[in-house]
N, C-alpha and C positions, 0 to 999 in steps of 0.2 A: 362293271359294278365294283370290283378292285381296286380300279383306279378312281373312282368318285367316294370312296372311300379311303383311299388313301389322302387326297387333294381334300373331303373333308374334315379328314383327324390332323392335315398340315395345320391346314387354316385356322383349326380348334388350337395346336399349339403355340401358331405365331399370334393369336392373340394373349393368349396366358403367360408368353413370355416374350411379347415387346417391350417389357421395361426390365429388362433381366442385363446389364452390363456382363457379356461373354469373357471379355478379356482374350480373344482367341481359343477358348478352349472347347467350343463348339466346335468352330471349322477344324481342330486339332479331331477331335471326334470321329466328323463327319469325312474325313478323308478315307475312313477305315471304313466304312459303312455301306453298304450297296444299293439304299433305298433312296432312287436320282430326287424323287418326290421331297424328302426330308431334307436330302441335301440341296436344293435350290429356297426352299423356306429357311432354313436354319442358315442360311449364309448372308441373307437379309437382315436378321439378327444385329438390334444394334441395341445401345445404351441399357444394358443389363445391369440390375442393381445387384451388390452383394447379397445382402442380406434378404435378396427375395428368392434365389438358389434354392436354399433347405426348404421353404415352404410349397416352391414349385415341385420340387420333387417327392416332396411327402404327398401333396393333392395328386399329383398324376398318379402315383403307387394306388392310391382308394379306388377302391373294388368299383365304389360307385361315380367314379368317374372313367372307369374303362367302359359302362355302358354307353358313352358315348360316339362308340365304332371300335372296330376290330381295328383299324388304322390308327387308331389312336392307343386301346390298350396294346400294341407292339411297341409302341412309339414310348410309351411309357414306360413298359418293360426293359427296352433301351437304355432310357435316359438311368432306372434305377440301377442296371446293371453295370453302366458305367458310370457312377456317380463321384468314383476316387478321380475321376478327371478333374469335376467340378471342385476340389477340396480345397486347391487355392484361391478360390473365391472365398470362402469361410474363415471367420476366424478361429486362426490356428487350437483356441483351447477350446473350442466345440467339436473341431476335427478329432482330437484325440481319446474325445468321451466317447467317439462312436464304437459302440460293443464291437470287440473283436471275434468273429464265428469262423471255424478251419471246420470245413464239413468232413475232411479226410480226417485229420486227427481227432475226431470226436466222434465218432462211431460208438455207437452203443458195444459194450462188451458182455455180450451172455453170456460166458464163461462165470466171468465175477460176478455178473448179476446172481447166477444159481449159487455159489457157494454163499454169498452172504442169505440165500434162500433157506438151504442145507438144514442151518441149526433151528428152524424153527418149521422143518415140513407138516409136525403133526400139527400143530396149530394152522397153518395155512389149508394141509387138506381137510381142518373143520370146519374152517369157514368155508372152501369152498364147498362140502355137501350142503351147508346150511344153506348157501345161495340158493344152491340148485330143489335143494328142500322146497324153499321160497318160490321158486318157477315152477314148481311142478304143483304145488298149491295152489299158485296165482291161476294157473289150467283147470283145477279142477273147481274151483269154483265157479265159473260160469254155469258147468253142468248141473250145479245144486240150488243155483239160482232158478235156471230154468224149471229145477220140479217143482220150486217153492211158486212160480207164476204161474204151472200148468195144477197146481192146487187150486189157486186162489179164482183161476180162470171157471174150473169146474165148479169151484162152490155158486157160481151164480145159475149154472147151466143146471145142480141138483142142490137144493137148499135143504136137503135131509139128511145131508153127508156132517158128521162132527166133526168140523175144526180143526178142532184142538187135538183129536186123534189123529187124522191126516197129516198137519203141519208140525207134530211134534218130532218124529224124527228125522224130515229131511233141515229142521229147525236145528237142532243138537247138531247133526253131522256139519251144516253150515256155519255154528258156531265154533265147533270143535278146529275147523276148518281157517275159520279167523283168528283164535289164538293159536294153534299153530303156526300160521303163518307171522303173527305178531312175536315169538319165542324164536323160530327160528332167525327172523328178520334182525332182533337185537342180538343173536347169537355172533350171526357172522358180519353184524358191523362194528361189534367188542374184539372178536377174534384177528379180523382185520387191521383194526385199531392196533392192539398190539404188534402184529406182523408188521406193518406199516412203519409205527415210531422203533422199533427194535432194527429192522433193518435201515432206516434212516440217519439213526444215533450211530450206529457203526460205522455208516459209510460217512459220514459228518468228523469222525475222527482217525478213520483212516485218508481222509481227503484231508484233514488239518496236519495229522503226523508225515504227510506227502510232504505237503506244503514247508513245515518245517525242516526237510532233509534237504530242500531242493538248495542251488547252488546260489551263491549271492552275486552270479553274472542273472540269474533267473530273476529275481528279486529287483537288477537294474533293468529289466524289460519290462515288469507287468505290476499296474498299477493297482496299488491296496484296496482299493474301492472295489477293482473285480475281483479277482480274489475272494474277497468278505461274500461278495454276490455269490461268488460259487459254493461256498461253504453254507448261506443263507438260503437264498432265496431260489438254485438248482435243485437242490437238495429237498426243499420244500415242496417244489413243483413235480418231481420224480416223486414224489412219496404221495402227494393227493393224486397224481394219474395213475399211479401202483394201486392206490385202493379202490379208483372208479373203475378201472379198467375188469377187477378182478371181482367183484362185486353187478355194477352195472351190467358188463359185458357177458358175464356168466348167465346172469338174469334174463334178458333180451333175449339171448340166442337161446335158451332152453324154453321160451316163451313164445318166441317164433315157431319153432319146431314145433311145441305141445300144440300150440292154441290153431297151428295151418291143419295138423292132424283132425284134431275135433271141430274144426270147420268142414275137413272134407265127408268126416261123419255124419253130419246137422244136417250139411245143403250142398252139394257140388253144385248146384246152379247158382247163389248166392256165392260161392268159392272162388268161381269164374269171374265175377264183376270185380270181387279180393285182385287177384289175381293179374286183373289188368290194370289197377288202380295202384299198385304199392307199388313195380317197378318206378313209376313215376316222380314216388315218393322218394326211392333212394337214388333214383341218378340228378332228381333234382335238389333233393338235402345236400347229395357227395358237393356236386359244386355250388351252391351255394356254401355249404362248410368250408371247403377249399376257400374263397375269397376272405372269409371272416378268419380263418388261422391265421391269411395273410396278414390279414388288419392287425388280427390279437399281438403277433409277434412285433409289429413295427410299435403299435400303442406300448410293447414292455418293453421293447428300446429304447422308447422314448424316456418312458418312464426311469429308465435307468439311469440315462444321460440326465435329465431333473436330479435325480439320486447325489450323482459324482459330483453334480454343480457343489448341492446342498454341502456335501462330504468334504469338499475340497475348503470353499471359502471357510465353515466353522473350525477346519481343522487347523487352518493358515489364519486364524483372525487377527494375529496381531500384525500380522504385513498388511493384509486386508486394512486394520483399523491406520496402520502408519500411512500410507498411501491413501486416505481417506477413499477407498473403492467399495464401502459399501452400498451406493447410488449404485452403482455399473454390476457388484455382483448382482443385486436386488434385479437390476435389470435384465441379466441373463438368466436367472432364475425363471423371472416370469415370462420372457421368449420360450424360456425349454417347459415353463409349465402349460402356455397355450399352447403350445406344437402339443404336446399330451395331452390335453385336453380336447382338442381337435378330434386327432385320432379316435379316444375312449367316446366322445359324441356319435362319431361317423361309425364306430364299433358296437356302439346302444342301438343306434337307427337301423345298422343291420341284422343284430340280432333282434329288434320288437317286429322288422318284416317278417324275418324269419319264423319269429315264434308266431306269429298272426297268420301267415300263411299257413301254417301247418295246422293250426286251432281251424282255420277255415276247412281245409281238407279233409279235416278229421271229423268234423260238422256236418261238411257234407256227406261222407261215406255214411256217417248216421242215419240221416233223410233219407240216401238211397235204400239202405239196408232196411230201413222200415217200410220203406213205400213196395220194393221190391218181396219183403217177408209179408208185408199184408195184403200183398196180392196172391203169393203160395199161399198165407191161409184163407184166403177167400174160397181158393180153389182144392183146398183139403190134401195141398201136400206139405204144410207146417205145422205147429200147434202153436200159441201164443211162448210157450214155452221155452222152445225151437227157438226163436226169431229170439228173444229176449238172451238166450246163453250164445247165437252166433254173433246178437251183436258187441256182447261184451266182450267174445274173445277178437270180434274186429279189432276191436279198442285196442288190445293187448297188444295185438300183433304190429299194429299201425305205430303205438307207442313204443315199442320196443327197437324196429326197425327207426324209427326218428332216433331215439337213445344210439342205437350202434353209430348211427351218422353221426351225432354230435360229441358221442366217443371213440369214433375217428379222431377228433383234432385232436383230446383228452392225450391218445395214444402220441400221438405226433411231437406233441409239446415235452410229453414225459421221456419220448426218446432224447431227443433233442437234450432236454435238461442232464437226461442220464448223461446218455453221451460227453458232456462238458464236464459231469464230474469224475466221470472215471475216466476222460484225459490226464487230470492232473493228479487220480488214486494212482495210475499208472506209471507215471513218469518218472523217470531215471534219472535221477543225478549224472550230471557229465562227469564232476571230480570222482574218481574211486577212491573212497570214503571205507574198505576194508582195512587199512593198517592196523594192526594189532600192539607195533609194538611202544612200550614206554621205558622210563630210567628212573629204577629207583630212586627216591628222595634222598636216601643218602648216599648216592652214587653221582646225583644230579652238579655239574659244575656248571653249565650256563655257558658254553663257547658256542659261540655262534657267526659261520660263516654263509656267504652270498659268494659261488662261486658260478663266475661265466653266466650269471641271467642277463638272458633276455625276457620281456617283458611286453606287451600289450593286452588293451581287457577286450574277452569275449565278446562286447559291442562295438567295439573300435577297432577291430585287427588291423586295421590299414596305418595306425599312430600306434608307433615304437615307442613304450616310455621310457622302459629301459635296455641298454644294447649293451653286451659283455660287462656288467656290473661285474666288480669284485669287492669285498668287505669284509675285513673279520674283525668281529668284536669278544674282547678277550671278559672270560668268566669275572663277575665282581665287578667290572670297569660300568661309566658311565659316559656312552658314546652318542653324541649328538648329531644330526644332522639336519641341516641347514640349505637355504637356498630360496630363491625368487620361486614363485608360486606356478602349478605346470611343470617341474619338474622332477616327478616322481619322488617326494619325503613321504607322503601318505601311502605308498603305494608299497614301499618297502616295509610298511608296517604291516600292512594288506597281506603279503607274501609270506608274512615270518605267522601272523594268524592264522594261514592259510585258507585264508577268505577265498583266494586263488590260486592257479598252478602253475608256475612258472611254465611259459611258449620252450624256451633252453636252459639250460643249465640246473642246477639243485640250489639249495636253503638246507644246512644242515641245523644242528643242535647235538653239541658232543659227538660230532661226527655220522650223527644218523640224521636221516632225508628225513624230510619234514610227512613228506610223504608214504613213508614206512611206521610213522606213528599215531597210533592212536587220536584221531582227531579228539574224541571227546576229554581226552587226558590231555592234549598238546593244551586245548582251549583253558581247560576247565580245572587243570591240576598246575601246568607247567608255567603259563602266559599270565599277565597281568593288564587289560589293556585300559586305560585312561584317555577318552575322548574329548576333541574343542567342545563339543557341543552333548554333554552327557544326557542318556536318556533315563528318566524315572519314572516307576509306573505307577499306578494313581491306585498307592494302597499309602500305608504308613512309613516312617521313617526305619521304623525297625524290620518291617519285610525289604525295604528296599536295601539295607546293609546285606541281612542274611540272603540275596539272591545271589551273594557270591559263596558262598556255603550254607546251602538251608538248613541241615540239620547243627549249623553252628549252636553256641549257646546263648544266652542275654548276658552273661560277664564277657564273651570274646566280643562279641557286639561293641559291647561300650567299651572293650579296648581299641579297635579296630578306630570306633570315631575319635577316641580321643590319640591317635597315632593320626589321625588324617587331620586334627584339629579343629571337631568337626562335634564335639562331646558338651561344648561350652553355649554351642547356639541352640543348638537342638534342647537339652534340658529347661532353655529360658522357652522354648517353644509350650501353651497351654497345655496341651498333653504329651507334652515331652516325645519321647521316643515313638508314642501312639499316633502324632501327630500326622494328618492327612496332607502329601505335597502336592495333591491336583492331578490333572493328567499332564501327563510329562514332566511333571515336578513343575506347574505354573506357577504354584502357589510360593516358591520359593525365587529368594536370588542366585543368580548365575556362580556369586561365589557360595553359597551355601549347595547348590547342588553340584559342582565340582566336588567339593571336600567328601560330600557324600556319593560321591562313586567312586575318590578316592579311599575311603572307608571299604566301600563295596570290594574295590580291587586288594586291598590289602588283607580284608580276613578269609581271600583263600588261601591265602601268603605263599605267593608263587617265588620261583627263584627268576623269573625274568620277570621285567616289568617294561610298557610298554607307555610312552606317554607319546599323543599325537598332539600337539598344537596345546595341550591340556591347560594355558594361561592365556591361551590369544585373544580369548572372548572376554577378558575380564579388565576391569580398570585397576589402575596404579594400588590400591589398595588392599583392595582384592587379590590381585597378583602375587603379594607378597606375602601375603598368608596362605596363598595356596600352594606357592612354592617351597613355602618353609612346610607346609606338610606333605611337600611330594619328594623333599630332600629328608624330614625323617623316615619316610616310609621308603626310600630305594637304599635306605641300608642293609649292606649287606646283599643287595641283588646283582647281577646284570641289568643296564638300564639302556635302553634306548631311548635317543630323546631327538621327537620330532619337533621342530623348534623353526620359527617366524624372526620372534622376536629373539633379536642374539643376546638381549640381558639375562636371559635366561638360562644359557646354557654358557656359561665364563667361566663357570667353577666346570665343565664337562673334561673330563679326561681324554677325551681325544673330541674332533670337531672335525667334521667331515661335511666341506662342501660339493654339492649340487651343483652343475647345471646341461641340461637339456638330457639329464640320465644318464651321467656320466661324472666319474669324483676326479675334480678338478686343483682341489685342495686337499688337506688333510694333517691335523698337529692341533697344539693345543692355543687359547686364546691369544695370547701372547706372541706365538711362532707365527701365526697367521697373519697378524697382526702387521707381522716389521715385515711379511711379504710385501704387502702393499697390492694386495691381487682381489680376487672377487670377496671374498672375506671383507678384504677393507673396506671396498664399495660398498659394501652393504652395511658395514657401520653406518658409513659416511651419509647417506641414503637413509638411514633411518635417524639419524643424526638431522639431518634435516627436516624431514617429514616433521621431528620431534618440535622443531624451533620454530615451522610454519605454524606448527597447531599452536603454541603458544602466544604466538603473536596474534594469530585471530581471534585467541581470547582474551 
């Protein structure tokens, strides 16, 4: 039977995937494998398309495609489990969207779960008596149902009995009964409410202030789109299974317990038929629940990967628009929205079996329960009564046990989400980021050396950038450095921010390690840093100056731009200093948003100043206005100057070349100049490059 099982879930694969171009990475697979069955079909295998990969492996993963053999859903299992084989079949920026999941590292942590619990226990233990208020209510009402039927049953049997006397108090105590349960019910899903968004809001900025500590090797690993996901949409998911869980879950099992007791009160014969009938219900809810988690969680991966597409193209629109690739994003958009769409269908169709299944079972236990109770009353061991309060606590019980099963996944999902976010609540900065110490402002002289680093980044340790660097840059001076691109210039600016840690040697400043100071004072007090490609956040021109000292004032403000030369465009702007630069400062030109972070760097008015490439992005005219405001504003500092272009750095007092991470050169423009050494080339080289562009134009 195993084996025509196996031979028919083959068969079922080699036709699903006869048009599947392998590229070898099937028989790569299938070598490791032990099932001779799959490895004689799979080796058959030919003309495999790329792009039919992702969708053959999304349909064999569907729950309702493994009912087509046990042979086949192994087979499937397989293929999903080793699907990182298949990844060079795919194109490469689909491969990277794929959600990254570490099931080790992401363990739920109760510890922290409880403490962030802690500050709000009395609110939490009032929602939970209110639940259980609510379930013990939902019990007793059947019993009061019942007196109200074995009332109404007797008025027919003695027509001289009043009413209205009879039915008056088990009436009151049954309504009494449904606004309690209505008071409590809005009690503990307000009190939950708040426990919910109060522990949510915290963990939301304890996972964002993580997120801000972490190291800028962390930050070159993991992509902004997840990130945002875990801060959003984890966060969100752990907080609605926090309150089903604690809510629902409370309910159901104190509803189970009440309503099996007062069953076995009513009828153990009737109990019995219970009894055999619910097991049923929960080992066939478990797996089918089980399947549909599966689906839920691949249908939010998808949906995710749709997300990062959408994320990625708006954010890049104008290389998007320059490469005219909005045909081709549009296109992968709506590949990753049908794959989601897919799914979210085949996740509908399971969960309407599902819920129609259970609607049927629970139908039928009705029918039974009546046919069965109006055969005890025929025989005078029920009353109408009886049979009416056992079958509503049926209901309860049946419904309750359906709830725990489908808050099972509720629970599943919530871990899961927890878990990812308190990986990154959790997480340790690798740099030790305790230095304490700083130099007074007016102690502060600005010498700064680079002794014996060595140099590679945290994702590259195998490429050396820099090997026994030495440098020192004398307080006041204006020291440039230069060189072909790949050479570590950016990198030494990286080291002196301490963006990173040197692998050997120190990075002083007035003789103290970079790393014995104060990061937030090295950054924020000491350092001046001026980027090619400056960033602007999408408030007003005047927030964006004061981010380099917020509690500056509006008169250092307008000194500051008009020191970056930066005070003249801005005022002819409609609302002047109010004025809105877009996100990332779109709204502006390349040399207007230069001037204005060099405004930003100058009204913290550091004694170092950092310029990396700060004119390379701009045209001849531009250039020169931004330099004439980066030479008023490095007065009076120490200056490093990361420099491309050598016009820019010819007034520099000393001129230190690059190459391969190591200084090769070093003197001022002139000295270098009559060497005739790499300095020169690189005139000469940009000297040309200058004379091609002119003639093509």
């Amino acid at each position: 039977m195993w084996q025509l099982l196996q031979m028919q879930s083959c068969q079922l694969m080699r036709q699903r995937l006869i048009n599947v171009k392998s590229n070898g990475y099937f028989i790569n697979i299938i070598k490791n494998k032990p099932s001779d069955a799959v490895k004689r079909y799979f080796s058959n295998v030919k003309n495999v398309k790329e792009t039919d990969v992702k969708y053959t492996l999304l349909q064999l993963s569907s729950p309702w495609k493994l009912c087509t053999g046990v042979g086949l859903g192994l087979a499937a299992r397989f293929l999903y489990s080793n699907s990182s084989v298949f990844c060079k079949a795919l194109p490469s920026r689909i491969i990277q969207r794929r959600p990254k999941y570490n099931e080790d590292s992401s363990k739920f942590d109760w510890k922290r779960f409880w403490e962030y619990l802690l500050p709000h226990k009395w609110l939490l233990t009032a929602a939970v008596a209110s639940a259980l208020a609510v379930a013990f209510l939902n019990v007793y009402i059947p019993a009061m149902l019942g007196v109200i039927v074995n009332i109404l049953a007797g008025m027919r049997s003695n027509p001289t009995i009043d009413f209205i006397d009879e039915i008056k108090l088990p009436a009151l105590k049954l309504i009494s009964l449904y606004i309690g349960q209505a008071a409590f019910t809005f009690l503990y899903i307000h009190l939950l409410a708040q426990v919910g968004e109060r522990v949510a809001a915290q963990m939301k900025q304890d996972l964002f202030g993580s997120i801000l500590q972490q190291d800028i090797a962390f930050f070159d690993q993991e992509r902004t789109g997840e990130l945002v996901n875990r801060i959003t949409v984890d966060v969100q998911d752990f907080k609605s299974s926090f309150k089903q869980t604690i809510s629902g879950g409370l309910r159901a099992i104190t509803q189970v317990v009440g309503s099996a007791v007062s069953l076995l009160v009513i009828s153990p014969h009737l109990t019995g038929l219970t009894l055999i009938c619910v097991p049923s219900v929960v080992i066939g809810g478990t797996f089918i629940g089980s399947l549909l988690r599966k689906l839920s969680r691949e249908a939010q991966a998808q949906i995710e990967k749709t997300t990062l597409v959408a994320e990625e193209a708006i954010s890049n629109i104008k290389t998007v628009r320059a490469f005219a690739g909005e045909d081709n994003e549009a296109r992968m958009f709506r590949d990753e929205c049908n794959a989601a769409a897919e799914l979210s269908m085949e996740l509908g169709l399971g969960v309407g079996l599902f819920q129609a299944g259970t609607n049927l079972f629970l139908n039928g236990m009705v029918l039974a329960t009546m046919f069965l109770g109006g055969h005890l009353m025929s025989t005078g061991q029920m009353s109408a009564g009886d049979v009416m309060a056992f079958l509503v606590n049926a209901q309860t019980v049946q419904r309750s046990v359906a709830q725990l099963s489908l808050l099972f996944g509720s629970v599943v999902k919530g871990l899961s989400a927890g878990g990812r976010v308190f990986e990154y609540i959790n997480k340790e900065p690798v740099m030790d980021t305790s230095g304490k110490r700083t130099i007074k402002y007016h102690e502060f002289h600005g010498d700064i050396e680079f002794k014996d680093v060595t140099f590679s980044y945290p994702t590259r340790p195998e490429a050396v950038i820099l090997r026994n660097f030495n440098l020192k840059i004398p307080a006041g001076k204006t020291v440039a450095i230069v060189g072909t691109s790949g050479n570590g210039k950016s990198t030494i600016a990286a080291l002196l921010e301490r963006f990173y840690d040197v692998t050997q040697g120190s990075v002083t400043i007035d003789g103290v390690d970079v790393k014995e100071m104060d990061p937030r004072w090295l950054r924020g007090r000491a350092l001046g840093l001026i980027s090619q490609e400056p960033v602007l956040f999408a408030t007003n021109v005047m927030e964006n100056i004061r981010y380099g000292r917020p509690h500056a004032s509006d008169d250092e403000v307008y000194q500051a731009a008009k020191t970056a030369n930066a005070d003249g465009f801005i005022r002819n702007f409609p609302d002047g200093y109010n004025t809105m630069v877009g996100e990332r400062g779109m709204a502006l030109s390349g040399g207007q948003k230069q001037r204005i972070a060099i405004a930003r760097a100058v009204l913290k008015n550091p004694p170092v100043m950092i310029l990396d490439e700060a004119t390379s992005a701009l045209d001849g005219a531009s250039e020169q206005i931004v330099q004439a405001a980066l030479e008023r504003a490095s007065v009076g500092r120490t200056v490093l100057v990361i420099a491309h272009r050598l016009s820019t750095v010819r007034s520099a007092d000393v001129i230190v070349v690059l190459n391969k991470g190591q200084i090769v050169e070093m003197g001022t423009h002139d000295q270098l100049k009559k060497l005739k050494g790499h300095y020169w080339n690189l005139i000469k080289q940009q000297d040309q490059d200058a004379d091609n562009n002119s003639r093509s134009l």
